[in-house]
N, C-alpha and C positions, 0 to 999 in steps of 0.2 A: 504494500500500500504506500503511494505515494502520498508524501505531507506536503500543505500548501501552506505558503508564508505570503506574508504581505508586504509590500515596499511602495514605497511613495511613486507617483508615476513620476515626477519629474527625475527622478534616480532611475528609473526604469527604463526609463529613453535614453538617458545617458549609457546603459550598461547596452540597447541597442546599438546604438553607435560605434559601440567603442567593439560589440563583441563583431561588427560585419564588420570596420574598418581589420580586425585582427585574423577575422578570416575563420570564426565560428560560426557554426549553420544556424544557431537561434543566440538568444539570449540565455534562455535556460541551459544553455551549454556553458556557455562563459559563466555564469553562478556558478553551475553544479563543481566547475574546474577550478574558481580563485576559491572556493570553500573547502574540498577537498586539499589544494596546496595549502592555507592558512591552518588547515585542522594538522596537516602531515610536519607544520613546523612547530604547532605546539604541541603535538602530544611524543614528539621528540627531545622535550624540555622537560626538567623536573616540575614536582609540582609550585616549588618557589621559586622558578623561573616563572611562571605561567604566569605568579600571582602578582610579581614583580612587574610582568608585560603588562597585564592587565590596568592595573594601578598608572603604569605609568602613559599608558591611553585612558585614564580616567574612566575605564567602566568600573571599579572597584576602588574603594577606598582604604 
């Protein structure tokens, strides 16, 4: 079962853009691929590496 997420459209047409200027066949290709590569670099990090990233992109305090 696939899950559906929601994104803003103005971010949505950018990820258009940028996924045919890069030479992917939708958009949902280009998500499914910068999410898998972000998830492949942090779950190659310890857990306080992660917490450390995180924090320091302010999703976490």
């Amino acid at each position: 079962m696939a899950a559906k997420i929601k994104i803003d459209s103005n971010l949505y047409d950018r990820v258009k853009k940028v996924a045919s200027v890069a030479g992917y066949e939708s958009a949902d290709e280009f998500i499914v691929h910068v999410i898998e590569r972000e998830l492949d670099k942090l779950e190659s990090d310890s857990d306080a590496e992660i917490t450390d990233r995180l924090k320091g992109l302010g999703y976490i305090e």
